[in-house]
NUMI-910364 format. One record per atom (N, C-alpha, C, O): residue in one letter; x, y, z. Coordinates in steps of 0.05 Angstrom, whole numbers, plus 5000, padded with zeros to 4 digits. Each point is the difference from the previous one (the first is absolute). Layout:
BEGIN
AXYZ ...
This chain:
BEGIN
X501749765000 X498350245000 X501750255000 X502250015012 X496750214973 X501350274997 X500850085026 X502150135001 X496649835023 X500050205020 X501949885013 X501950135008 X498049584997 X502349855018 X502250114991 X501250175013 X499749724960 X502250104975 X501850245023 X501950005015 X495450254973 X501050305005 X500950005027 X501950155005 X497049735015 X501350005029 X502049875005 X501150045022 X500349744958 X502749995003 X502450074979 X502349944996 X495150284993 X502150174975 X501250225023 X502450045006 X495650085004 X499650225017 X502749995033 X501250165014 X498649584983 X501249885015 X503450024999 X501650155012 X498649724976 X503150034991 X501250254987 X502450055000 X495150164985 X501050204995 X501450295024 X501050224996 X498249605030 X500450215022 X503450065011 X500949875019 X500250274973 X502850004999 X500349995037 X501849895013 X496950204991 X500150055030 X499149745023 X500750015024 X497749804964 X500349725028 X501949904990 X501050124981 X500449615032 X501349854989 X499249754993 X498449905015 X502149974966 X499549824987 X499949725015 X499049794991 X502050265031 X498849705011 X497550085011 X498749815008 X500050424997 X496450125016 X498549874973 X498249844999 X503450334979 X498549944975 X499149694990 X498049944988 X504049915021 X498549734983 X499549915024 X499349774995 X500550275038 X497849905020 X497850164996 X498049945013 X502050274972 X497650135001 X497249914975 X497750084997 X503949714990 X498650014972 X499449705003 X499149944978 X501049885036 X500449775005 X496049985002 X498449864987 X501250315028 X497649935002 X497750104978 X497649985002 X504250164973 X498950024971 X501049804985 X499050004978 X503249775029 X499749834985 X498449824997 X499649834983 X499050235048 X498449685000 X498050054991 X498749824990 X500450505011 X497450014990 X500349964966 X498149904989 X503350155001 X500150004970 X500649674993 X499449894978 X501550005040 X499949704999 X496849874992 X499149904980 X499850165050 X497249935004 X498450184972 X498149904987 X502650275010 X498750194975 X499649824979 X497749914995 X505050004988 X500549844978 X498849725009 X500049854980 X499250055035 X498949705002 X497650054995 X499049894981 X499750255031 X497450074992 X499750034974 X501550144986 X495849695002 X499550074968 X498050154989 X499649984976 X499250185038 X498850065001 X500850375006 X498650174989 X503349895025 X501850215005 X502350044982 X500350234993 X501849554996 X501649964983 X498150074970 X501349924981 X496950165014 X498549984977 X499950294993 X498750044979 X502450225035 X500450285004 X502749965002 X501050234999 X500449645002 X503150034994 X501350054983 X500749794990 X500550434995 X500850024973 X502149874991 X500449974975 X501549915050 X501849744990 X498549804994 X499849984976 X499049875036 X498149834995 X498350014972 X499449824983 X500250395018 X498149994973 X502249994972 X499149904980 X502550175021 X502650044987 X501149654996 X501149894981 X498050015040 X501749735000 X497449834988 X500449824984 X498050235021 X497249894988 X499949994966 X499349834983 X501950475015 X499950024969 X501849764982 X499349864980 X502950165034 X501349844992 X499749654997 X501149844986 X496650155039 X499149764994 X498449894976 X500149784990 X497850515001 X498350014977 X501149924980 X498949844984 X504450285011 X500149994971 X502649705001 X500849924978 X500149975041 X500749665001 X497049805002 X500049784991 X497950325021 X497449864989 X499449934966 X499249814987 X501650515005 X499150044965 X497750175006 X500150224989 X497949725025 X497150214997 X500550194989 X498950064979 X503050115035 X500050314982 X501250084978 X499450194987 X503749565007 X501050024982 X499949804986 X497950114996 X502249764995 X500149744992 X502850024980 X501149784997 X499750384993 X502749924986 X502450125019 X501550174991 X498749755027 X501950185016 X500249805020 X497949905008 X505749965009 X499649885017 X501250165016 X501050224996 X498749615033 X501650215018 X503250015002 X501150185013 X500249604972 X502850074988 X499950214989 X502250095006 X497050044983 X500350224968 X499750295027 X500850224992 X498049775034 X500350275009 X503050105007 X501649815002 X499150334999 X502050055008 X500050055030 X498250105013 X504549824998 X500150005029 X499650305010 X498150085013 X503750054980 X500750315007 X496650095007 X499050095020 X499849844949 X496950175008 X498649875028 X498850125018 X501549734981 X498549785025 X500950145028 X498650015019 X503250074980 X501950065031 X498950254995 X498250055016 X502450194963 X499450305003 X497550134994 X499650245003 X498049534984 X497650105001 X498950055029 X498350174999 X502149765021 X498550125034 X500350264998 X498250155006 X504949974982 X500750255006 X497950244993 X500450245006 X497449644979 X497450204993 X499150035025 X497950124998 X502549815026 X498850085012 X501850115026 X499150055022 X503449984968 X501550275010 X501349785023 X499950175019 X500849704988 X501349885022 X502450125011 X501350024980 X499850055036 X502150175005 X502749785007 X499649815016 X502650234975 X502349854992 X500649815038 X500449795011 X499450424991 X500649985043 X497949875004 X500549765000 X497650275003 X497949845005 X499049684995 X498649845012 X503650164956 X499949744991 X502349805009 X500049755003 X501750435000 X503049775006 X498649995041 X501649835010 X496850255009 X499650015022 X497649765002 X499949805015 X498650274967 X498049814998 X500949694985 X498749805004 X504250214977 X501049704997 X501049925020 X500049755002 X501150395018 X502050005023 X498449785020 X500849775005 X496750375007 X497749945011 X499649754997 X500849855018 X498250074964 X499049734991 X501949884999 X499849775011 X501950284980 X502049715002 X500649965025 X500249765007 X500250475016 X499449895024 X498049794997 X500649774996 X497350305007 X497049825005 X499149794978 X497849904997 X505050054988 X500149744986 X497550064978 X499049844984 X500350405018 X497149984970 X501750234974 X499750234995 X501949614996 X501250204975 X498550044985 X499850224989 X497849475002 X499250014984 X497350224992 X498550044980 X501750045045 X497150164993 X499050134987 X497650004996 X504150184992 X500750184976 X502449884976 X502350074997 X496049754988 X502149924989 X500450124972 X501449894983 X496850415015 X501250164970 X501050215020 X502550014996 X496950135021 X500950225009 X502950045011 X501850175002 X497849505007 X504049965015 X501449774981 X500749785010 X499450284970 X501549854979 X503050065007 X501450194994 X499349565020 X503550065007 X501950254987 X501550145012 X497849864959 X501550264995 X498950284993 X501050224994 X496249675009 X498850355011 X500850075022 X501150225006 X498549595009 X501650115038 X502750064995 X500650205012 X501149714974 X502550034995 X500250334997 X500950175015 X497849854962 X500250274987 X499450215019 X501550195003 X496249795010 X499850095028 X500950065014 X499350215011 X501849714995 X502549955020 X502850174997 X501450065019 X499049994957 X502250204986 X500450245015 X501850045016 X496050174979 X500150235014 X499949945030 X501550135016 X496949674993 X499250065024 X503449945011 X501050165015 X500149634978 X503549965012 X501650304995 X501950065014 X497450084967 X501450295003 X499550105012 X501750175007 X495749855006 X499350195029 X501549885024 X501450115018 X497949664979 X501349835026 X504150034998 X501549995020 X499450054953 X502950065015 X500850275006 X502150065011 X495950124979 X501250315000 X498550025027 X500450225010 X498349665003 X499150185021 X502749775023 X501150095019 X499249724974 X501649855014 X498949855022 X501149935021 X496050044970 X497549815030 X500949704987 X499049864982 X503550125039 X500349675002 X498949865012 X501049795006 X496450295003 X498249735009 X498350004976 X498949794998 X500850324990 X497449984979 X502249894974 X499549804986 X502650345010 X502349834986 X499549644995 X499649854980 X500850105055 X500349755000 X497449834998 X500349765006 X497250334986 X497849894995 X500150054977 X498449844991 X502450304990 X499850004974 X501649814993 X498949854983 X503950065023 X501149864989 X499749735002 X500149854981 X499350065054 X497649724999 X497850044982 X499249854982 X500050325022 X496649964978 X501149934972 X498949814990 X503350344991 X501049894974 X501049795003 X499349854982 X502350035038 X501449684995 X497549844997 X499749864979 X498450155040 X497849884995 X497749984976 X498349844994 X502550424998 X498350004983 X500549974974 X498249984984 X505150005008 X501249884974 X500149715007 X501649904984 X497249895036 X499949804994 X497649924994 X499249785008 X499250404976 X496749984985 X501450064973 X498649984980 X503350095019 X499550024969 X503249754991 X502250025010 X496749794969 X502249854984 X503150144999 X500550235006 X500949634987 X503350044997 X499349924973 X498649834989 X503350415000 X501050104965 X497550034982 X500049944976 X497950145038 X496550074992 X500150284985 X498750034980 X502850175031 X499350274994 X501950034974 X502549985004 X496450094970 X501350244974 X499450194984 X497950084991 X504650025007 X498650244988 X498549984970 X500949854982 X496750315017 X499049924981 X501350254969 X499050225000 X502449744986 X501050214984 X498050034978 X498849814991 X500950435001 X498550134973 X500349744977 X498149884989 X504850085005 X499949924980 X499249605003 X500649834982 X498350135039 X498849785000 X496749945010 X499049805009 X499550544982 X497950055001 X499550054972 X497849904994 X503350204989 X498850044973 X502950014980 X502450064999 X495549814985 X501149834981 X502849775004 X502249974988 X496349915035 X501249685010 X498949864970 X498350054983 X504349685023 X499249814981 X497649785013 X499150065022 X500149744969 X498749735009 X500649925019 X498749975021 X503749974972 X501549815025 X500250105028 X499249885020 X502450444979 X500050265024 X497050005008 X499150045023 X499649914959 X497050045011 X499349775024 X499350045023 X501249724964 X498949705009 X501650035023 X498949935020 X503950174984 X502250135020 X498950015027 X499949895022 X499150334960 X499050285033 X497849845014 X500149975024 X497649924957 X497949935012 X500049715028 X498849945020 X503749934958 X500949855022 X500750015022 X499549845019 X502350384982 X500450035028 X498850165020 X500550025024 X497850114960 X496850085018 X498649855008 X498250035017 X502449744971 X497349715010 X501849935020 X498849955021 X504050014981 X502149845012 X499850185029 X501249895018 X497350374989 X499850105018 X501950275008 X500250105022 X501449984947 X502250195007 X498650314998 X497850044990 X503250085016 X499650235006 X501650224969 X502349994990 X494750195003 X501750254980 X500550195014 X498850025021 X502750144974 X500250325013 X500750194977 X500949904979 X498650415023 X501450074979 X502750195007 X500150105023 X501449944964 X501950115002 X500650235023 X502250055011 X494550124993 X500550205012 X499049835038 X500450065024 X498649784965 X499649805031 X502649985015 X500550085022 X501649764956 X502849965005 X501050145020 X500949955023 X498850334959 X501950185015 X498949985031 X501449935019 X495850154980 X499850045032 X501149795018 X500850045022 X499149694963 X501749805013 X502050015001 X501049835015 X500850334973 X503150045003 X501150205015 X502350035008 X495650114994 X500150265031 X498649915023 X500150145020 X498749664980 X499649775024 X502749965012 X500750115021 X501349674959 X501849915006 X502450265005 X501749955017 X498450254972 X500950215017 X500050025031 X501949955015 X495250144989 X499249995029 X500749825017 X500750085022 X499549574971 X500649795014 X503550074999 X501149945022 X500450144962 X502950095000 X500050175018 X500849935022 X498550284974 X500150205026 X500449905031 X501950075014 X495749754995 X499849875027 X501649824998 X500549975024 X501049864964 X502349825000 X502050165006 X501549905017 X499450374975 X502950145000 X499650155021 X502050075011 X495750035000 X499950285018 X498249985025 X500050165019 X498349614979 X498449935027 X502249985031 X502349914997 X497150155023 X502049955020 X499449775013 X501849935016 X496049924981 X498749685004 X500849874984 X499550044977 X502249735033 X500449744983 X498949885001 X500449834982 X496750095043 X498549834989 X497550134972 X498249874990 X502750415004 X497750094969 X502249974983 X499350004976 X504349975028 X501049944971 X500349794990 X500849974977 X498649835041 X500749774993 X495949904992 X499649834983 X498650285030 X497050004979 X500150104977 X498549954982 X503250235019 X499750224978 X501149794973 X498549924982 X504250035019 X501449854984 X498249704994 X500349894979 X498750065031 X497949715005 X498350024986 X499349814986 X499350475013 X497250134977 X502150084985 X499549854981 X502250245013 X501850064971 X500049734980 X499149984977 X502249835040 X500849744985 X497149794986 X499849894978 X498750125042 X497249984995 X498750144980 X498049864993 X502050354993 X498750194987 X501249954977 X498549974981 X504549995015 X501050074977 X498649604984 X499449964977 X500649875044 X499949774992 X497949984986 X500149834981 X497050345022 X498049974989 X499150044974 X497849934990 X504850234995 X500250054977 X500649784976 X502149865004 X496750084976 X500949914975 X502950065000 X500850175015 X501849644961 X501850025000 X500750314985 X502050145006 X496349904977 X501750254985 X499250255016 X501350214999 X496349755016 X499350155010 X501950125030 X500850225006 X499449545008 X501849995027 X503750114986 X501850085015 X498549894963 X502950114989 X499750164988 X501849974983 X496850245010 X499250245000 X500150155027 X501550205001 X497049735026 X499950105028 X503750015011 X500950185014 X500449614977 X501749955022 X501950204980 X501650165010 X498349824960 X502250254988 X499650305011 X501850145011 X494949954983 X499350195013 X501250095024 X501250215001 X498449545028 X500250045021 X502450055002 X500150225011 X502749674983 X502150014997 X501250244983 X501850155009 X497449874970 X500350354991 X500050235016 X501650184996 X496049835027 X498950115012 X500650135028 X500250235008 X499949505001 X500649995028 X502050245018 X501550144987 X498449905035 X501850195002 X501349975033 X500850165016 X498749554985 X501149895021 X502049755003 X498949785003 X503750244997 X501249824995 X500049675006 X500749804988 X498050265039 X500249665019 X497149824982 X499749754999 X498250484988 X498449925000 X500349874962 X499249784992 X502150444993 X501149914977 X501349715004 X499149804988 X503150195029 X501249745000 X498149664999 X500349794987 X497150355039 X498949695006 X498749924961 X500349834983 X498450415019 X499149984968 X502149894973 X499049964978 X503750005026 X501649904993 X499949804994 X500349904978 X499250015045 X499749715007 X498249834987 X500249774991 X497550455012 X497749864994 X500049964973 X499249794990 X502050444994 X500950014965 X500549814987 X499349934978 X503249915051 X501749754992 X499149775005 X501049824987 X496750105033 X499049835004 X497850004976 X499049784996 X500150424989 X498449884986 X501149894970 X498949854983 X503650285017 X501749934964 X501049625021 X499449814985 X501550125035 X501449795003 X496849895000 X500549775006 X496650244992 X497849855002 X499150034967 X498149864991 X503250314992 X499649924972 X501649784996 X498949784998 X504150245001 X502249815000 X499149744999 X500549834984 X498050175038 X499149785012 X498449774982 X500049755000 X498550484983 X497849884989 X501250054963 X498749984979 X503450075025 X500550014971 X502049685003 X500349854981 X501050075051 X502249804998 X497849794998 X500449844982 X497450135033 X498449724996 X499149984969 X499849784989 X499550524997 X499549864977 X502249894977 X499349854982 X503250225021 X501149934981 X501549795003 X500849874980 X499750055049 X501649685011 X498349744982 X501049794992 X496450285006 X498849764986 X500549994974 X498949814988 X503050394993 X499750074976 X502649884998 X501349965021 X500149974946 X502150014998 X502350204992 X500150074976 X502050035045 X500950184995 X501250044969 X500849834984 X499050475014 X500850064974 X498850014975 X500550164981 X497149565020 X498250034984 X497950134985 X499450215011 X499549764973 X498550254990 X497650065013 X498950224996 X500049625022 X497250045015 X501750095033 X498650115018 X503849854986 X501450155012 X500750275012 X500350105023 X500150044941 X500850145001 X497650185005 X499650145019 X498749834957 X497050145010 X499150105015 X499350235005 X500349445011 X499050085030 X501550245017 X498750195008 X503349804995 X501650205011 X499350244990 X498950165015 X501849904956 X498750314997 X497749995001 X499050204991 X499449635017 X496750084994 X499750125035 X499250235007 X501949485014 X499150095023 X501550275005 X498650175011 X504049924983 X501450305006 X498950204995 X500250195015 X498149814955 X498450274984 X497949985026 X499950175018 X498849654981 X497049975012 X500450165035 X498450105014 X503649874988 X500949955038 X500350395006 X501250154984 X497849935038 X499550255002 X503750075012 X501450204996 X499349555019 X502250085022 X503350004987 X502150085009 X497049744962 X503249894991 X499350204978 X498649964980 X502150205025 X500350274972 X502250224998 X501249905019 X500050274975 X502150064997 X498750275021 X501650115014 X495549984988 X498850225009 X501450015037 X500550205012 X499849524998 X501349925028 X502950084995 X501150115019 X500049864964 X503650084999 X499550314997 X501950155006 X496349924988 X500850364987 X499550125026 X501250215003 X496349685026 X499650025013 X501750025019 X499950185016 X502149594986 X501750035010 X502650255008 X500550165018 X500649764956 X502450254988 X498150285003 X501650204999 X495949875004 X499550215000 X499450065034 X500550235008 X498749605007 X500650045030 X503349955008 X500550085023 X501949804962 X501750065011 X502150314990 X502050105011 X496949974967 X500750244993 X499150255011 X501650165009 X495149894991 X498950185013 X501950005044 X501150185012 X498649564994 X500950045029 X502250005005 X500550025023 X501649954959 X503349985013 X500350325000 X502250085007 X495950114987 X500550325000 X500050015035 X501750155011 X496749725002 X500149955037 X500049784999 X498349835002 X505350154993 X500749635009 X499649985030 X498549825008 X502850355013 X499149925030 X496849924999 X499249784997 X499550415006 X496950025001 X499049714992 X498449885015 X502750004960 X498149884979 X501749704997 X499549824984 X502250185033 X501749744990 X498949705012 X501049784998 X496650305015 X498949695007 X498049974973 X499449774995 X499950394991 X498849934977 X501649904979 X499049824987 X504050305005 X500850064986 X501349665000 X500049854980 X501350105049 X500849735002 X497949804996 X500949784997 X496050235002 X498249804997 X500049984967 X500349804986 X499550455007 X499649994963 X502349834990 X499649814986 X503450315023 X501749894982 X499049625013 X498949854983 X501650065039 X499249834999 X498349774990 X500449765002 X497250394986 X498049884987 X500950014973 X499449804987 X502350454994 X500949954985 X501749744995 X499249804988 X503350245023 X500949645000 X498549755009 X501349795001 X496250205004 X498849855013 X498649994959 X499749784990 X499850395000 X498550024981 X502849874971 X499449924977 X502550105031 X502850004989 X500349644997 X500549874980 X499250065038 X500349735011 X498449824977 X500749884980 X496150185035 X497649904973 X500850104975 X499949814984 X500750345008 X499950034961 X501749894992 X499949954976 X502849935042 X501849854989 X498549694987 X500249854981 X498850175036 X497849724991 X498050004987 X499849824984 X497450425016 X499349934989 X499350324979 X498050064988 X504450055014 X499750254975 X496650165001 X498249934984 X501550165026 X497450044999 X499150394991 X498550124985 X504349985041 X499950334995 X503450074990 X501450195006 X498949614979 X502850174990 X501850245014 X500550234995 X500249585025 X502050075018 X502949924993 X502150125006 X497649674978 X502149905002 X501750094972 X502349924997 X496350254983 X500750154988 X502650184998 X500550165018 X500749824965 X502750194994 X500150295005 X501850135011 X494849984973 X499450234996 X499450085028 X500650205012 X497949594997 X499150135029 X501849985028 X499750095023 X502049754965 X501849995027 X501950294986 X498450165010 X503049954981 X500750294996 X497850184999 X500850245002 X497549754998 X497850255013 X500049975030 X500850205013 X498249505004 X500650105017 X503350055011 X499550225010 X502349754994 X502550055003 X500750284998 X501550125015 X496950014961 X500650245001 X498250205012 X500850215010 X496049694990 X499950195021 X498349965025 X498050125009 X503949635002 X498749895020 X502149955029 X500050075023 X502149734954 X501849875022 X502250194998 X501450045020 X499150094955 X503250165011 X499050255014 X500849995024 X498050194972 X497950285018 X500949845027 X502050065013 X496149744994 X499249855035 X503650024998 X500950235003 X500349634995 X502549925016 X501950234996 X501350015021 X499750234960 X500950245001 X498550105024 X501350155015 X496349804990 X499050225027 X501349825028 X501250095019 X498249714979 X500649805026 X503250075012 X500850055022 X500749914945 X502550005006 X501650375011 X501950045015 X496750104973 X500050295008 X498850035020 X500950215010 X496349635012 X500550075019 X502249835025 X500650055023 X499749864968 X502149815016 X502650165009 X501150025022 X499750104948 X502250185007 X500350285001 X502250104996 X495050065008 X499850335007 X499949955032 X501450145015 X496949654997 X499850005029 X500049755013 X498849814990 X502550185032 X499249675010 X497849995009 X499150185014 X499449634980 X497549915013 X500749745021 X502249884999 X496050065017 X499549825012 X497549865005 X497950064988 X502349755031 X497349805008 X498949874971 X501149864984 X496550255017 X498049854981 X500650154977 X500449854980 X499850365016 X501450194978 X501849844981 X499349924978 X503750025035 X501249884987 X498949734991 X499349994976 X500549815039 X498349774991 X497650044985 X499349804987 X499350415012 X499549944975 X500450074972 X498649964980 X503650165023 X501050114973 X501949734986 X500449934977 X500449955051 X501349784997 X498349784977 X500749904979 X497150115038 X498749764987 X498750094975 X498749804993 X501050334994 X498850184977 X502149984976 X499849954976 X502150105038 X503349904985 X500349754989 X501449934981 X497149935034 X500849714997 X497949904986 X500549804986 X496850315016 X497649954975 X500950054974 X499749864980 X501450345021 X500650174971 X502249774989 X499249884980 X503150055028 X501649924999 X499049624992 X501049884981 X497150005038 X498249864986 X498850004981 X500449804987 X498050365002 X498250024981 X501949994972 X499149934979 X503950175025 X502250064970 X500849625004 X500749844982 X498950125043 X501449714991 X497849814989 X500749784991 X496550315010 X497549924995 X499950024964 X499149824985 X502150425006 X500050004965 X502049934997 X500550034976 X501949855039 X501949954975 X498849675000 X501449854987 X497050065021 X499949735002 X497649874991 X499349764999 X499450514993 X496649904991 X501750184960 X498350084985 X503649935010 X501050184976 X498549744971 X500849785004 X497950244979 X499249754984 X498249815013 X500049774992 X498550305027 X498249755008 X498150094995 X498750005021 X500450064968 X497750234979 X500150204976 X497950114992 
């Protein structure tokens, strides 16, 4: 009902109680809106309800008969309620609610896991600029919880040019994986999801609670997982372009690398059954590398372009700088085998050399001898020395294996 709704819109809009009054205060509007919706007779003035009704009409056929309920699109299903003005706070308070009281389902167009998502965007920018780490830390339980309603690698972006004038096949494509349960978005959706993952960066680098950076990072890793593959390597280049926090760049590193060693993975099972060298061999290999969002040359340029942009603040930036080059040789290692981003290349081992590895070690070696450093300083210039110095013994040895 509208009025319950507005008293826990009304509710949370009050900058002035605190947010634990607020959801003991509304507890006893959930039940009524509980008891509301069971009723059929009361639920029959519900404009979600009737909304969800509709939807029943046209999977009946009565109203449409050439139309199934595959063919709706998800997006409309989740953002048609919004006719009736629901307020963003209101909605991510009222998913909050219920999942307490175990009834998610009660609204099941209005709280469509990634309408609440979307929801939820602004309302986490109020929550870090004002710095209310108790209401923080219910937003960030309420998202862990609530990204395990929606599938892993479900959400993509839906691009223009696979809305008009797709072929057959792109067609038979898309629809499939709308039946398969995945999720479209469009491009400008994205973004707000990529200034999400902003916000979740922020509280990982700058919160003074480690028990919200270590939630925070938990809904990071979680969020990005929910993405389709080209979709989720799009986020993590972005995020990594982006970012403006080093510790938090690094874990994302990681995660970069853990997902190219989980292509690897699936490019090594398919070709062990094949015979090497062969012509259904060879194929396979370029077919799965073109197809593969993570084994592309777009991850090496990624690289060299975070270790160029940050050796300008090598102190500042050198736990990043030491994760990239690392993943580089880590990436150095695989193409020896299975050639995939032409690393192992002539042309590309003198690009990077020139403006990668000699720049880094002229600066390392120049600061070594303008000033002594010590502690961790030195060690790690030390060990950065010794990557670089790796990675040259990495091409003379991969020289013709591709």
């Amino acid at each position: 009902p509208k009025e319950a709704v507005q008293e826990l819109v009304d509710a949370v809009t009050l900058a002035s109680r605190p947010v634990v009054d607020i959801v003991t205060g509304s507890l006893l509007d959930l039940q009524f809106i509980l008891e509301y919706t069971a009723d059929p007779k009361l639920a029959a003035d519900n404009p979600v309800s009737n909304h969800a009704s509709q939807a029943d009409t046209v999977e009946s056929g009565d109203e449409f008969s050439d139309m199934e309920l595959d063919d709706l699109d998800e997006e409309e299903l989740c953002i048609e309620p919004a006719r009736v003005q629901w307020e963003p706070a209101g909605v991510v308070l009222l998913s909050w609610l219920l999942m307490r009281a175990k009834g998610y389902g009660v609204f099941p167009c209005l709280l469509q896991p990634q309408y609440v998502l979307r929801c939820t965007v602004p309302l986490l920018k109020v929550m870090i600029d004002s710095q209310n780490l108790t209401a923080l830390f219910i937003a960030l339980d309420h998202l862990k919880e609530l990204m395990r309603h929606i599938p892993k690698y479900s959400i993509r972006i839906l691009e223009p040019s696979t809305t008009r004038g797709a072929t057959a096949d792109e067609a038979r494509l898309e629809m499939k994986e709308v039946k398969e349960g995945n999720f479209s978005t469009t491009s400008e959706v994205f973004e707000m999801y990529f200034a999400f993952t902003q916000q979740i960066a922020t509280v990982m680098a700058l919160c003074p609670s480690q028990e919200h950076r270590q939630r925070a990072y938990a809904c990071l890793e979680q969020f990005i997982s929910l993405f389709a593959e080209r979709t989720r390597h799009k986020m993590l280049v972005s995020f990594l372009k982006l970012c403006p926090y080093s510790p938090v760049k690094s874990l994302m590193l990681l995660k970069l690398k853990n997902e190219i060693n989980a292509e690897y993975q699936v490019l090594n099972d398919a070709l062990k059954k094949l015979t090497p060298e062969g012509d259904v061999f060879k194929d396979t290999k370029r077919r799965m590398c073109t197809d593969s969002a993570f084994l592309n040359t777009e991850s090496v340029q990624l690289l060299k372009g975070i270790v160029v942009h940050d050796m300008k603040q090598l102190d500042q930036q050198m736990d990043v700088i030491m994760t990239a080059l690392n993943l580089y040789r880590f990436l150095l290692v695989k193409d020896t085998q299975y050639g995939c981003l032409g690393v192992c290349t002539k042309g590309h081992q003198e690009m990077m050399h020139k403006e990668v590895i000699e720049p880094l070690k002229r600066d390392l070696e120049k600061r070594e001898q303008q000033e002594p450093v010590q502690g961790e300083a030195v060690m790690g210039y030390c060990m950065m020395l010794e990557v670089l110095s790796s990675i040259e013994e990495k091409w003379v040895t991969s020289q013709g294996t591709h």
